[in-house]
mmCIF file of the N, C-alpha and C atoms, coordinates in Angstrom:
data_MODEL
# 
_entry.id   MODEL 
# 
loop_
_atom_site.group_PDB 
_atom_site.id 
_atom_site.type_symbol 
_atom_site.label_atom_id 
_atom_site.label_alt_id 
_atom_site.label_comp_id 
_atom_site.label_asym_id 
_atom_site.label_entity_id 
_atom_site.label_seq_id 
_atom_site.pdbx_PDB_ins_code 
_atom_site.Cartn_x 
_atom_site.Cartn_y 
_atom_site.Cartn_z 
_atom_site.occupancy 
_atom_site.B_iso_or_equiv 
_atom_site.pdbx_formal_charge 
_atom_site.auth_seq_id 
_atom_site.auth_comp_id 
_atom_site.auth_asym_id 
_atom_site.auth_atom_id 
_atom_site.pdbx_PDB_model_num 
ATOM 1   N N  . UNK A 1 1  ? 0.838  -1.165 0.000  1.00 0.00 ? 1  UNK A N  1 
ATOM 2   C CA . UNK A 1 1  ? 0.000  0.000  0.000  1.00 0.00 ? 1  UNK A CA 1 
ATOM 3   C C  . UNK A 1 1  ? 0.891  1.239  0.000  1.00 0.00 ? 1  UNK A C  1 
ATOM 4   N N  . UNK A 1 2  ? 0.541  1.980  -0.942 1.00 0.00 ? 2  UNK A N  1 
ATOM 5   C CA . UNK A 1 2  ? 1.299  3.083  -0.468 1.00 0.00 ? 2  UNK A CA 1 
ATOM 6   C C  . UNK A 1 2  ? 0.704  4.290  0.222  1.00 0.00 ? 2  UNK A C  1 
ATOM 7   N N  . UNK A 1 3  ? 1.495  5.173  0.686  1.00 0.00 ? 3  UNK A N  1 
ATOM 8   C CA . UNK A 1 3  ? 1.600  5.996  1.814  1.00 0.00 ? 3  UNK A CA 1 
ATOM 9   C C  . UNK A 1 3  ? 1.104  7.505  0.891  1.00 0.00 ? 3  UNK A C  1 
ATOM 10  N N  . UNK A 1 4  ? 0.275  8.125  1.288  1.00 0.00 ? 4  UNK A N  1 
ATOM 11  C CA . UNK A 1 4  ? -0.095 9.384  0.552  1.00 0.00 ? 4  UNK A CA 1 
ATOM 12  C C  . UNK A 1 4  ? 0.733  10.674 2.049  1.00 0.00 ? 4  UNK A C  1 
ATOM 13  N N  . UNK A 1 5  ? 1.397  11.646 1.391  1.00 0.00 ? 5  UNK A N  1 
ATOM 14  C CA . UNK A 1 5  ? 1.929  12.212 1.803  1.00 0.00 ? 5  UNK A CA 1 
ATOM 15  C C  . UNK A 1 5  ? 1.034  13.399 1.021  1.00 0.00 ? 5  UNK A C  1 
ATOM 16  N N  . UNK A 1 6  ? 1.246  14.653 1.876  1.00 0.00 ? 6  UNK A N  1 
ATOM 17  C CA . UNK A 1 6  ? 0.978  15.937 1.983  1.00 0.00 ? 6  UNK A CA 1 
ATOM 18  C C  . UNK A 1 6  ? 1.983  16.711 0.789  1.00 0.00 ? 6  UNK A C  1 
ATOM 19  N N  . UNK A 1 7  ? 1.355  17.375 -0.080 1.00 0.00 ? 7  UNK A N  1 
ATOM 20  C CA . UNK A 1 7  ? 1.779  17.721 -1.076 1.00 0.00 ? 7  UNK A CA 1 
ATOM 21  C C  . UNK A 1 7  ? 3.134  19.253 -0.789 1.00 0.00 ? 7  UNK A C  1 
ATOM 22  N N  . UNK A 1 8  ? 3.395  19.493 0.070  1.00 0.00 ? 8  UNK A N  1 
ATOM 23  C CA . UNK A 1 8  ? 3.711  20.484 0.546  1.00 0.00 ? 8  UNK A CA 1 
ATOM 24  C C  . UNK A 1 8  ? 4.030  20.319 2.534  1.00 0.00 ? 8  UNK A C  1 
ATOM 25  N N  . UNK A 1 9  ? 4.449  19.483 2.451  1.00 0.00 ? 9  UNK A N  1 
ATOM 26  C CA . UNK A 1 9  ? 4.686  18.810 3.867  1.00 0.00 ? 9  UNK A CA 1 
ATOM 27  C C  . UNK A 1 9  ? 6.153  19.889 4.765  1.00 0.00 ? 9  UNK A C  1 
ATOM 28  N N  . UNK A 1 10 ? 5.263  20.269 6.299  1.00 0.00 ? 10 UNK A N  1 
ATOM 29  C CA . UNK A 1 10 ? 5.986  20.458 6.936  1.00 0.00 ? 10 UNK A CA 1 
ATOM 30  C C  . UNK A 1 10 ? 7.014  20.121 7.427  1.00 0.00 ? 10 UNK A C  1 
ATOM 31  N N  . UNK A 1 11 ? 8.500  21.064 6.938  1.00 0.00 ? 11 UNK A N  1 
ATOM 32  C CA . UNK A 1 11 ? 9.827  20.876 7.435  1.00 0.00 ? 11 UNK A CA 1 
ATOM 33  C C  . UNK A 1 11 ? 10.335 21.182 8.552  1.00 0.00 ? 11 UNK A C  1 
ATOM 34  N N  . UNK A 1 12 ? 11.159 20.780 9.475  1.00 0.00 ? 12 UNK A N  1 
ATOM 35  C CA . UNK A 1 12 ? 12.260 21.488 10.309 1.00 0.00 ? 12 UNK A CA 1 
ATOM 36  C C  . UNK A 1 12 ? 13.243 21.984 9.474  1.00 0.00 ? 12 UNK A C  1 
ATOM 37  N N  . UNK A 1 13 ? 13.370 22.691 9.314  1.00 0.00 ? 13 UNK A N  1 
ATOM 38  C CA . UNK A 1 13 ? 14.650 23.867 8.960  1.00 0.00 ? 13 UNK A CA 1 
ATOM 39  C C  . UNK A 1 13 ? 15.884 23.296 10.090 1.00 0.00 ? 13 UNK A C  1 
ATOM 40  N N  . UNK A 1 14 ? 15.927 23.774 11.118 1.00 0.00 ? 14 UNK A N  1 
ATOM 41  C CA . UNK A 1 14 ? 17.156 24.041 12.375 1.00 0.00 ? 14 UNK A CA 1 
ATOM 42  C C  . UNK A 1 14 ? 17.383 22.669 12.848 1.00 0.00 ? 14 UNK A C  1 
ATOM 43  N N  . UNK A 1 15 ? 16.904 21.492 12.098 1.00 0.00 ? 15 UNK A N  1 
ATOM 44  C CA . UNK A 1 15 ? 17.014 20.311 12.427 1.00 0.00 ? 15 UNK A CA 1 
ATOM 45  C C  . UNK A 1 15 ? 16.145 19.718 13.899 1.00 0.00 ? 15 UNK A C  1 
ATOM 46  N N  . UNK A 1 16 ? 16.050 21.083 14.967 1.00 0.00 ? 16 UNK A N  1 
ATOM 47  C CA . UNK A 1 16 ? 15.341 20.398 16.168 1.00 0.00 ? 16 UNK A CA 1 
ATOM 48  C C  . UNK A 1 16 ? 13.663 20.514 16.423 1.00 0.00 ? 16 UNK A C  1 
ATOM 49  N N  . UNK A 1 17 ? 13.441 21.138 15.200 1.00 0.00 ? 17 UNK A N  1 
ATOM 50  C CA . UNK A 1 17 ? 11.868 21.470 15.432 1.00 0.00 ? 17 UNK A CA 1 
ATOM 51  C C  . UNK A 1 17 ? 11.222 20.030 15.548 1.00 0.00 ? 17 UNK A C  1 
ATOM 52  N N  . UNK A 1 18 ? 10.231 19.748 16.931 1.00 0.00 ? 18 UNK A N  1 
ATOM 53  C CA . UNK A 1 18 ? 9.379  19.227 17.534 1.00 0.00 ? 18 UNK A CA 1 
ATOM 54  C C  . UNK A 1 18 ? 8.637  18.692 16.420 1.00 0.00 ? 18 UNK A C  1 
ATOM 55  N N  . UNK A 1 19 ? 7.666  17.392 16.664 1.00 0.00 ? 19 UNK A N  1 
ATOM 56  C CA . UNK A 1 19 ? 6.487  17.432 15.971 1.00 0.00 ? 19 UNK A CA 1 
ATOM 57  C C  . UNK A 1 19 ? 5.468  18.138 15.858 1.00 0.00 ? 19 UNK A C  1 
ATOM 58  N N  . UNK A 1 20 ? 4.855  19.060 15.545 1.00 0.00 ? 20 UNK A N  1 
ATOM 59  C CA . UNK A 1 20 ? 3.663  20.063 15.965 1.00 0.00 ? 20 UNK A CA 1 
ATOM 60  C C  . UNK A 1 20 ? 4.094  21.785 15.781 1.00 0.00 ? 20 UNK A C  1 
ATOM 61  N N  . UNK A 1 21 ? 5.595  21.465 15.545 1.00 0.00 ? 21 UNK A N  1 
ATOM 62  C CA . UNK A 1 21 ? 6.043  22.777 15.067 1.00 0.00 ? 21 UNK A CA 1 
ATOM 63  C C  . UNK A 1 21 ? 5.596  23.510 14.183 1.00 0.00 ? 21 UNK A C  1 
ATOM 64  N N  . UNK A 1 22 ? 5.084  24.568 13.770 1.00 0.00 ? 22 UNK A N  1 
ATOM 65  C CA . UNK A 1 22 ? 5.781  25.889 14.676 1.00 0.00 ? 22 UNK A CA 1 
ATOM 66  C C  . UNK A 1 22 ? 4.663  25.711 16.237 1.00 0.00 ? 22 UNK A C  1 
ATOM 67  N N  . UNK A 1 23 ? 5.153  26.160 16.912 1.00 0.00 ? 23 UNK A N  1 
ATOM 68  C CA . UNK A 1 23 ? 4.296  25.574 18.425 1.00 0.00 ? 23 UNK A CA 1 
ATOM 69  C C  . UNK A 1 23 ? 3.758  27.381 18.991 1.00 0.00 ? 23 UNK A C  1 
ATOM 70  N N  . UNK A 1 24 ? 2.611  27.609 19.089 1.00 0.00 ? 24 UNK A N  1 
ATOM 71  C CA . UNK A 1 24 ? 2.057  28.585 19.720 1.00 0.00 ? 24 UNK A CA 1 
ATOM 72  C C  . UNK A 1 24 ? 2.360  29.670 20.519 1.00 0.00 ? 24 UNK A C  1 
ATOM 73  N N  . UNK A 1 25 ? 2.696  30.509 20.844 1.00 0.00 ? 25 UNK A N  1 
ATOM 74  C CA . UNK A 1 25 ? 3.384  31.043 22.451 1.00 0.00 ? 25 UNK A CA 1 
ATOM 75  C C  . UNK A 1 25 ? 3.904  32.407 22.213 1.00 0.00 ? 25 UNK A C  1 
ATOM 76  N N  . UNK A 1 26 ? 3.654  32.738 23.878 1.00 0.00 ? 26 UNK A N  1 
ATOM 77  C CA . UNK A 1 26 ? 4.417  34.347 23.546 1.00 0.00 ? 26 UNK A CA 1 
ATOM 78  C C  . UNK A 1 26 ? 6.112  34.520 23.083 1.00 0.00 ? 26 UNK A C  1 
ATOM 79  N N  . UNK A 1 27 ? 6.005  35.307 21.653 1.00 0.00 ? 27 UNK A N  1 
ATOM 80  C CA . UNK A 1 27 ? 7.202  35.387 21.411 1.00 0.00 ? 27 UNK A CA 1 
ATOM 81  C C  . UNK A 1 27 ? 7.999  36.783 21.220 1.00 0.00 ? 27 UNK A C  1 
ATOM 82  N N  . UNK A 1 28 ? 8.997  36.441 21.631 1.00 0.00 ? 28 UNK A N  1 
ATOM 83  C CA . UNK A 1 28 ? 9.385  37.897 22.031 1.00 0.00 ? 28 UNK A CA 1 
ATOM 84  C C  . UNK A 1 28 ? 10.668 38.233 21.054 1.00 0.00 ? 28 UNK A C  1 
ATOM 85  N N  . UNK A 1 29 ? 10.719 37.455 20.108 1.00 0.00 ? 29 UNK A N  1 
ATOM 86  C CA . UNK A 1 29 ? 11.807 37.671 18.729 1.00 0.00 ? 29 UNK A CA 1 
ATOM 87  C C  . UNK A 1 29 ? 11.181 38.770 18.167 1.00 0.00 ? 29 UNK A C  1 
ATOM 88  N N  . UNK A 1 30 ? 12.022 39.764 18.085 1.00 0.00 ? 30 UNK A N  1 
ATOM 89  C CA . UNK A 1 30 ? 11.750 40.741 16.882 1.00 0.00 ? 30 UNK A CA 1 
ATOM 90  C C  . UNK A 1 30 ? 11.982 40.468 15.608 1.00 0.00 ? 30 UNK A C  1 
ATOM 91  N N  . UNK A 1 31 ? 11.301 41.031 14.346 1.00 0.00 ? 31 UNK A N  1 
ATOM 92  C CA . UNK A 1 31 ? 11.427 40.315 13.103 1.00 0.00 ? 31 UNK A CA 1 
ATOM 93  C C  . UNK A 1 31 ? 12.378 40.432 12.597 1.00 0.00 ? 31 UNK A C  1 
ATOM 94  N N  . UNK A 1 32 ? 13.727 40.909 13.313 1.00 0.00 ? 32 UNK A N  1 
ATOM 95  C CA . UNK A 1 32 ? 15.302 40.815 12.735 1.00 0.00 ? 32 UNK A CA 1 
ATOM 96  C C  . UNK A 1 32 ? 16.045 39.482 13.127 1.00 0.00 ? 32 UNK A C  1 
ATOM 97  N N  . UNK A 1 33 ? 15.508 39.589 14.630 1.00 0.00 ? 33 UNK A N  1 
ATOM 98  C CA . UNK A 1 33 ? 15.707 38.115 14.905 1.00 0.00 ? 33 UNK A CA 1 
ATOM 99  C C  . UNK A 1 33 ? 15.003 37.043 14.000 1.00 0.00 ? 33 UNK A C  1 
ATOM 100 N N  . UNK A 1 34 ? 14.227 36.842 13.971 1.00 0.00 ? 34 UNK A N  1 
ATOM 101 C CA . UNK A 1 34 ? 13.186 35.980 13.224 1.00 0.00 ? 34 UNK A CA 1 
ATOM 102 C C  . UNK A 1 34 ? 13.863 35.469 12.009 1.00 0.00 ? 34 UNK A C  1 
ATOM 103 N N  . UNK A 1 35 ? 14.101 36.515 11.303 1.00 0.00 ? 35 UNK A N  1 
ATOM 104 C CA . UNK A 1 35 ? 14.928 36.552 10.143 1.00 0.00 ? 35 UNK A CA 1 
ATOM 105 C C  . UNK A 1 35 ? 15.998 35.874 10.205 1.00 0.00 ? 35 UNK A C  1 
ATOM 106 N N  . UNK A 1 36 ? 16.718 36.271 11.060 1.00 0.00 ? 36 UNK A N  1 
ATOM 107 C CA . UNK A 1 36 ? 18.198 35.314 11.054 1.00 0.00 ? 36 UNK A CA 1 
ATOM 108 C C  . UNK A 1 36 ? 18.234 34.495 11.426 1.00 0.00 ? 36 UNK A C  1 
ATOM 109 N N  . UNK A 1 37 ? 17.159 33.882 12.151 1.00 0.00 ? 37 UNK A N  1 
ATOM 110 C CA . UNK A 1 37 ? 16.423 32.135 12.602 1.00 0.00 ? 37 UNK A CA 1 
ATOM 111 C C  . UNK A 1 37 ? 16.538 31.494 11.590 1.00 0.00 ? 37 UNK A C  1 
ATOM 112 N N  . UNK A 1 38 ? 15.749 32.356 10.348 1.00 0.00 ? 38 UNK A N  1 
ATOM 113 C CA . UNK A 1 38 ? 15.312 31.431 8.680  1.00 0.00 ? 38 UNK A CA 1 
ATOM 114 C C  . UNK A 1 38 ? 17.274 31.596 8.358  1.00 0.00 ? 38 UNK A C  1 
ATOM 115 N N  . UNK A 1 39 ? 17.587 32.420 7.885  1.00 0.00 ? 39 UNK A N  1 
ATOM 116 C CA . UNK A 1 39 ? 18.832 32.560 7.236  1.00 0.00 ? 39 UNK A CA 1 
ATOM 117 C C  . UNK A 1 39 ? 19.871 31.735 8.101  1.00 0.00 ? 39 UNK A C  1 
ATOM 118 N N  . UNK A 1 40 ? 19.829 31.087 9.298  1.00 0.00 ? 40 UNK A N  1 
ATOM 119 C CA . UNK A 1 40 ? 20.283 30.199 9.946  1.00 0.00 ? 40 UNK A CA 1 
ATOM 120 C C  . UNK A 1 40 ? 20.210 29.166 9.435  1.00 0.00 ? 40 UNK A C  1 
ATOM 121 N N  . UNK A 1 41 ? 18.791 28.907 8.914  1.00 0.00 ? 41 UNK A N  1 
ATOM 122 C CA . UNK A 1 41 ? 18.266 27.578 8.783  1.00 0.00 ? 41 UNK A CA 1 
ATOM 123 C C  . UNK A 1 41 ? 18.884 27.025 7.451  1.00 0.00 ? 41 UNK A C  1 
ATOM 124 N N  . UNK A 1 42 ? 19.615 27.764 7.052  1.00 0.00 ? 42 UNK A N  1 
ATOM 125 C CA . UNK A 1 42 ? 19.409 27.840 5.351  1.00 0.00 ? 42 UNK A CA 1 
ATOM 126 C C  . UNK A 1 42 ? 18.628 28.399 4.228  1.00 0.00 ? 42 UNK A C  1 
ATOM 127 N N  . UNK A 1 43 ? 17.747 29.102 4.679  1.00 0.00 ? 43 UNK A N  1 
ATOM 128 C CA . UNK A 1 43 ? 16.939 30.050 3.568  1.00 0.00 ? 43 UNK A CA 1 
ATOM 129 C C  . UNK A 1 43 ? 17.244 31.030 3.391  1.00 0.00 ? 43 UNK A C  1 
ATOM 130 N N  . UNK A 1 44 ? 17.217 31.766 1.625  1.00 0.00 ? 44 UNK A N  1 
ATOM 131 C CA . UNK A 1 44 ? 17.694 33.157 1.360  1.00 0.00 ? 44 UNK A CA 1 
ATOM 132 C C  . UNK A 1 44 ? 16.622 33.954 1.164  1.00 0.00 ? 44 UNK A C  1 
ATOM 133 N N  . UNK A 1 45 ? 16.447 34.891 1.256  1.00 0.00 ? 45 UNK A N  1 
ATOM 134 C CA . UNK A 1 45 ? 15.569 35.704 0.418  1.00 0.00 ? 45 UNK A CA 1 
ATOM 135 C C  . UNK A 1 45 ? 14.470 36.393 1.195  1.00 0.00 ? 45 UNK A C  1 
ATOM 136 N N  . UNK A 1 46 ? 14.458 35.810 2.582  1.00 0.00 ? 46 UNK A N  1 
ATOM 137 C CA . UNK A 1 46 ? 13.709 35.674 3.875  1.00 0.00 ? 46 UNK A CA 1 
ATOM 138 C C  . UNK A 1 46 ? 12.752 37.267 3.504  1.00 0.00 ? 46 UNK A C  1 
ATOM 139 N N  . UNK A 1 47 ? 11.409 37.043 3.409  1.00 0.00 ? 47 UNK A N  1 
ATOM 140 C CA . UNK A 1 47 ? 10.696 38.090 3.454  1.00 0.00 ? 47 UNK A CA 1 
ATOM 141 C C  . UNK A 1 47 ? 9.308  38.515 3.980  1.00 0.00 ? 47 UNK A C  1 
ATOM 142 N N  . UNK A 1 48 ? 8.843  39.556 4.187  1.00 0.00 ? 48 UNK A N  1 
ATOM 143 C CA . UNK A 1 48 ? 6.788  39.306 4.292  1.00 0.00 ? 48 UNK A CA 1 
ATOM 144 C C  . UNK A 1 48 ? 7.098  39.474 5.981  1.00 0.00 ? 48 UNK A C  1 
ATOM 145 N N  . UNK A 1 49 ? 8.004  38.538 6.477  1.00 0.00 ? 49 UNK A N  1 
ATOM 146 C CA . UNK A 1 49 ? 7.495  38.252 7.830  1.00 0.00 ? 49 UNK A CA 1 
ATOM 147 C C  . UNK A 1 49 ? 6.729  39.139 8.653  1.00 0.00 ? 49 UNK A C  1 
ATOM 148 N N  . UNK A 1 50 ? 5.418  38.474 9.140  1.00 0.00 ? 50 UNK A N  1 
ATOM 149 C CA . UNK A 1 50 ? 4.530  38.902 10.160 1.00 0.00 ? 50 UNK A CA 1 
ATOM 150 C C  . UNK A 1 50 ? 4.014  38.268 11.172 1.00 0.00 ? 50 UNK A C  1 
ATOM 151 N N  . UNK A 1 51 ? 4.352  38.672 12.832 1.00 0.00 ? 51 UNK A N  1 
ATOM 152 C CA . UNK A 1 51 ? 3.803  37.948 13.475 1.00 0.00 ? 51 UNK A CA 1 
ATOM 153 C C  . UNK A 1 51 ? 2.099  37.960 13.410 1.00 0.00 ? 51 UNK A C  1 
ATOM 154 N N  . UNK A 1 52 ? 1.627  36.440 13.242 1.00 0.00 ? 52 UNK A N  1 
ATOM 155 C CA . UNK A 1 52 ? 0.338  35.974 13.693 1.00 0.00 ? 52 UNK A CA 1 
ATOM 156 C C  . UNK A 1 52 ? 0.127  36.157 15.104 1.00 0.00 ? 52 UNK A C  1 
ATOM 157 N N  . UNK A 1 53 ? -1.659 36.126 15.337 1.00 0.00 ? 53 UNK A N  1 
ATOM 158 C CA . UNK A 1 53 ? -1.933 35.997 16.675 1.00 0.00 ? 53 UNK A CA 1 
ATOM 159 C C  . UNK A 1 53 ? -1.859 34.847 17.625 1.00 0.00 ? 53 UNK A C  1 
ATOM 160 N N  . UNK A 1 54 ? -1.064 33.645 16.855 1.00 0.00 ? 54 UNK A N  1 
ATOM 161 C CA . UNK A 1 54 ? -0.367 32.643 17.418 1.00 0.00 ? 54 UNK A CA 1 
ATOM 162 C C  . UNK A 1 54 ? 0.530  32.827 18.009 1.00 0.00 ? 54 UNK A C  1 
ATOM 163 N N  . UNK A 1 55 ? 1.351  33.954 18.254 1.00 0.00 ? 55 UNK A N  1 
ATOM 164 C CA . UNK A 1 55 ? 3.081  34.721 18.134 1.00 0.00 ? 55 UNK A CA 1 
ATOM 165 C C  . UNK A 1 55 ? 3.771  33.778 16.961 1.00 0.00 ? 55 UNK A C  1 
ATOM 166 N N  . UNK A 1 56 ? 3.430  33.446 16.062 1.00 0.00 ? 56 UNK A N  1 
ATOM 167 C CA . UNK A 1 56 ? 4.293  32.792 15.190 1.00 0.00 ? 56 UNK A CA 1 
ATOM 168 C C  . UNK A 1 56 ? 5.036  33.795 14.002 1.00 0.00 ? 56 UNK A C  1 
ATOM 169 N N  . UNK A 1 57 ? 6.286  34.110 13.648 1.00 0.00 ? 57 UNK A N  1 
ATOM 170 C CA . UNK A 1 57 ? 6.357  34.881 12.474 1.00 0.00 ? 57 UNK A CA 1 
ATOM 171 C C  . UNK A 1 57 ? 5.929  34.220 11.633 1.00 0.00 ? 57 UNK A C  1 
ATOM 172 N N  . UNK A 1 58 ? 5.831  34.476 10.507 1.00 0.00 ? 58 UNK A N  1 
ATOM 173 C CA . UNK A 1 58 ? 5.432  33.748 9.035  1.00 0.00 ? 58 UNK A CA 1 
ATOM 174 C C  . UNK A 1 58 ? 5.636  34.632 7.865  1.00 0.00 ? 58 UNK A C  1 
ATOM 175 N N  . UNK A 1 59 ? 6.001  34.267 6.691  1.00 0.00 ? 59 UNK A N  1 
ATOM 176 C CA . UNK A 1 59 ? 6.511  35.003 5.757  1.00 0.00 ? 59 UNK A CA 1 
ATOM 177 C C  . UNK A 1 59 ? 6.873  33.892 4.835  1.00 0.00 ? 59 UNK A C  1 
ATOM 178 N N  . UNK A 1 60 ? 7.386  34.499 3.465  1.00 0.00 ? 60 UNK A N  1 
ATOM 179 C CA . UNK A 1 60 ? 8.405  33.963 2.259  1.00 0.00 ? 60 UNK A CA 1 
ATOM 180 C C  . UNK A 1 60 ? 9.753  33.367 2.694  1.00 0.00 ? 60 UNK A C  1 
ATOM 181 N N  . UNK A 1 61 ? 10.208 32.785 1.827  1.00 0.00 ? 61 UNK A N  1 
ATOM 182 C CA . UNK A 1 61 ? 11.679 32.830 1.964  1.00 0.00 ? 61 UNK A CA 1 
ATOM 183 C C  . UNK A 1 61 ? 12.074 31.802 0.174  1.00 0.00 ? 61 UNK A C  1 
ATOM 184 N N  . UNK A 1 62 ? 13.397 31.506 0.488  1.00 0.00 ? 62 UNK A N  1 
ATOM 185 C CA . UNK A 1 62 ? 13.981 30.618 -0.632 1.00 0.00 ? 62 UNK A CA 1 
ATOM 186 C C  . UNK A 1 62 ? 14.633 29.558 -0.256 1.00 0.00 ? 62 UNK A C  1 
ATOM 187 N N  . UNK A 1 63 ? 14.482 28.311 -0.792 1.00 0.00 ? 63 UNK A N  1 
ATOM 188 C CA . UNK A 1 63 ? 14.955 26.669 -0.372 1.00 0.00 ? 63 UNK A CA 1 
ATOM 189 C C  . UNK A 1 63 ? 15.413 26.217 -1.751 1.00 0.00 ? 63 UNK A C  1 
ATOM 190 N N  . UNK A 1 64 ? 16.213 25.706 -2.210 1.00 0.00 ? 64 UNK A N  1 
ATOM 191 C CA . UNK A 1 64 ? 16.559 24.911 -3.070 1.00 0.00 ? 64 UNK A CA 1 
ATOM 192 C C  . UNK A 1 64 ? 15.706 25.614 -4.325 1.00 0.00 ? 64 UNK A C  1 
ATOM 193 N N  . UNK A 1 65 ? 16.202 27.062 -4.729 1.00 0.00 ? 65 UNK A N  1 
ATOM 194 C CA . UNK A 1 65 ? 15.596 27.178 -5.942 1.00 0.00 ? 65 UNK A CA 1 
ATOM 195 C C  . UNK A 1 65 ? 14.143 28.024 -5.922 1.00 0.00 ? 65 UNK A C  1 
ATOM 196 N N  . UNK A 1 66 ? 13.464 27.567 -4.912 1.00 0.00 ? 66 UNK A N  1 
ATOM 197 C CA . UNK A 1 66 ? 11.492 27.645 -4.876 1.00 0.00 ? 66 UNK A CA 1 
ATOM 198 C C  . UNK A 1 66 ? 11.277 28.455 -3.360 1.00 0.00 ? 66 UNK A C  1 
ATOM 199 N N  . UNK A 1 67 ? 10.273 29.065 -3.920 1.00 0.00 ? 67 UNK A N  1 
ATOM 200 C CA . UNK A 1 67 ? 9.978  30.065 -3.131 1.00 0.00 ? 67 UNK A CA 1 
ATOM 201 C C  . UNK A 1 67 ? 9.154  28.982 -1.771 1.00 0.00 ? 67 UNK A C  1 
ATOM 202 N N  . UNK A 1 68 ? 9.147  29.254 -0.489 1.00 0.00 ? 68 UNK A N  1 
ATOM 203 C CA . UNK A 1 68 ? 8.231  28.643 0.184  1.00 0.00 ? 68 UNK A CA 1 
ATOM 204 C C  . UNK A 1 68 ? 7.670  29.464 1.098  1.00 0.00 ? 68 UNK A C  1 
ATOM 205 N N  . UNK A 1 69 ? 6.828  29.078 1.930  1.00 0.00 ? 69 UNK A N  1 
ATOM 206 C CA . UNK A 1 69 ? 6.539  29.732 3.103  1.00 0.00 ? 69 UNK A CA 1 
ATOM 207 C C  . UNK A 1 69 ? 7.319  29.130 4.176  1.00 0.00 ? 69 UNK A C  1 
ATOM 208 N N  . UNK A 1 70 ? 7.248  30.419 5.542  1.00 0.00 ? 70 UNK A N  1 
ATOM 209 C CA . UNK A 1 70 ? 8.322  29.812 6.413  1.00 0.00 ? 70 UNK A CA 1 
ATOM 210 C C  . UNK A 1 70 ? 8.056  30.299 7.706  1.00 0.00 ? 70 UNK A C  1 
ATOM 211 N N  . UNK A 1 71 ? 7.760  29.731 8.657  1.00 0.00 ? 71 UNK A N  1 
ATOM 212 C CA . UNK A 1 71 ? 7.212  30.051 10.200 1.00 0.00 ? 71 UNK A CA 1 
ATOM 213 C C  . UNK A 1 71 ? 8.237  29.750 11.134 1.00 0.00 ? 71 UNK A C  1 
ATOM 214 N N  . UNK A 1 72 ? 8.901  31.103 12.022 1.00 0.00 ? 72 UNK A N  1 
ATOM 215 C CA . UNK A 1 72 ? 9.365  30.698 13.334 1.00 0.00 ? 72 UNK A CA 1 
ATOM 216 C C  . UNK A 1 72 ? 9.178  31.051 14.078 1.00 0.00 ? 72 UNK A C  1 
ATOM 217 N N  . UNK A 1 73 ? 9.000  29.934 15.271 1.00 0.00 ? 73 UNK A N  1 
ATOM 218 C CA . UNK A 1 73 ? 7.799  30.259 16.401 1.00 0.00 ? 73 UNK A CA 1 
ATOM 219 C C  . UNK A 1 73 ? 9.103  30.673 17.741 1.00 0.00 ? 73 UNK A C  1 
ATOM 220 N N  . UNK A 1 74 ? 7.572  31.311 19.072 1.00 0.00 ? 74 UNK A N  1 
ATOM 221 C CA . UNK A 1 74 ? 8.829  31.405 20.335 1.00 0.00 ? 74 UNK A CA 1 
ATOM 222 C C  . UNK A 1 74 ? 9.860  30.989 20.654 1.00 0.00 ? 74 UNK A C  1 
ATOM 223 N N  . UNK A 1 75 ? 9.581  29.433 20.137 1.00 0.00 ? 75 UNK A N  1 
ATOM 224 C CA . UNK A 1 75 ? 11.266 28.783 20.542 1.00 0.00 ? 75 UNK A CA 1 
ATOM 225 C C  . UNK A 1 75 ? 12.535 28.719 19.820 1.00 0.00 ? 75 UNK A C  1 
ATOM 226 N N  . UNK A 1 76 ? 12.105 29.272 18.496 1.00 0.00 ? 76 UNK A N  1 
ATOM 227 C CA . UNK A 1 76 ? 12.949 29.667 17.625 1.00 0.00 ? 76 UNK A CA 1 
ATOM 228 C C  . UNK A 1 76 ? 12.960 28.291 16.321 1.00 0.00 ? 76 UNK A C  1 
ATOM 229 N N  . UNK A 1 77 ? 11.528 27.333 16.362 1.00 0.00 ? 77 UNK A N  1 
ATOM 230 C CA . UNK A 1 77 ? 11.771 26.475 15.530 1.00 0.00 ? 77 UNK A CA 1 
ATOM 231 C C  . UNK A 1 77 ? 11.827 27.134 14.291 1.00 0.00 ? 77 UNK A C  1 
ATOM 232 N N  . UNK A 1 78 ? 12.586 26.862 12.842 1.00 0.00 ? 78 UNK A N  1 
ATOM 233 C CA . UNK A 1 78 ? 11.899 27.137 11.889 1.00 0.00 ? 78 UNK A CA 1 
ATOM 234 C C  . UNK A 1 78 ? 11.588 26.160 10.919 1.00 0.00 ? 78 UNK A C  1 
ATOM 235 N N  . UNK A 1 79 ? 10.197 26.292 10.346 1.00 0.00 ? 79 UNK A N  1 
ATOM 236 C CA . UNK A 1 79 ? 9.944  25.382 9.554  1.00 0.00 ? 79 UNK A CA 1 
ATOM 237 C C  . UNK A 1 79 ? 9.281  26.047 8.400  1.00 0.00 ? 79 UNK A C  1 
ATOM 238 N N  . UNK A 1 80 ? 9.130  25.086 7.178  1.00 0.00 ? 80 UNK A N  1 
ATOM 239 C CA . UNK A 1 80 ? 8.913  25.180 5.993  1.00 0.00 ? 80 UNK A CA 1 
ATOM 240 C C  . UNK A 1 80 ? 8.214  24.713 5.191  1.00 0.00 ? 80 UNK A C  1 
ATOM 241 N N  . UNK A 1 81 ? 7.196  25.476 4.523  1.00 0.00 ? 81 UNK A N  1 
ATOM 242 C CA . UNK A 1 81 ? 6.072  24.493 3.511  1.00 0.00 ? 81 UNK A CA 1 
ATOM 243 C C  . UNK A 1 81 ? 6.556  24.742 2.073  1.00 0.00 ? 81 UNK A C  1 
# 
């Protein structure tokens, strides 16, 4: 049988993001920080970012070529659709 996967499946970027990442919470990264979370992670181009009323940033960025979306939350996970 095979396995149907999510067409656009959530990444860890920073290698330690949790299952359930980006995770909810008061965050107190400013969006310079935020930024250099993604550009940590390996993404260029890092843009848009806005914190949600989740405290999550969220914004653009660049992975291998393709534009994606990209969320890093209070704890500094970042991940990638």
């Amino acid at each position: 049988m095979q396995s149907l996967q999510h067409p656009n499946p959530i990444v860890p970027l920073n290698g330690k993001a949790p299952a359930g990442a980006p995770i909810k919470g008061a965050n107190s990264f400013t969006e310079a920080q935020a930024k250099d979370r993604a550009l940590a992670a390996g993404l260029t181009s890092v843009s848009s970012l806005v914190k949600d009323g989740d405290g999550i940033w969220r914004g653009t960025a660049m992975k291998d070529g393709k534009t994606r979306k990209v969320a890093v939350d209070f704890k500094g996970n970042v991940v990638s659709q």
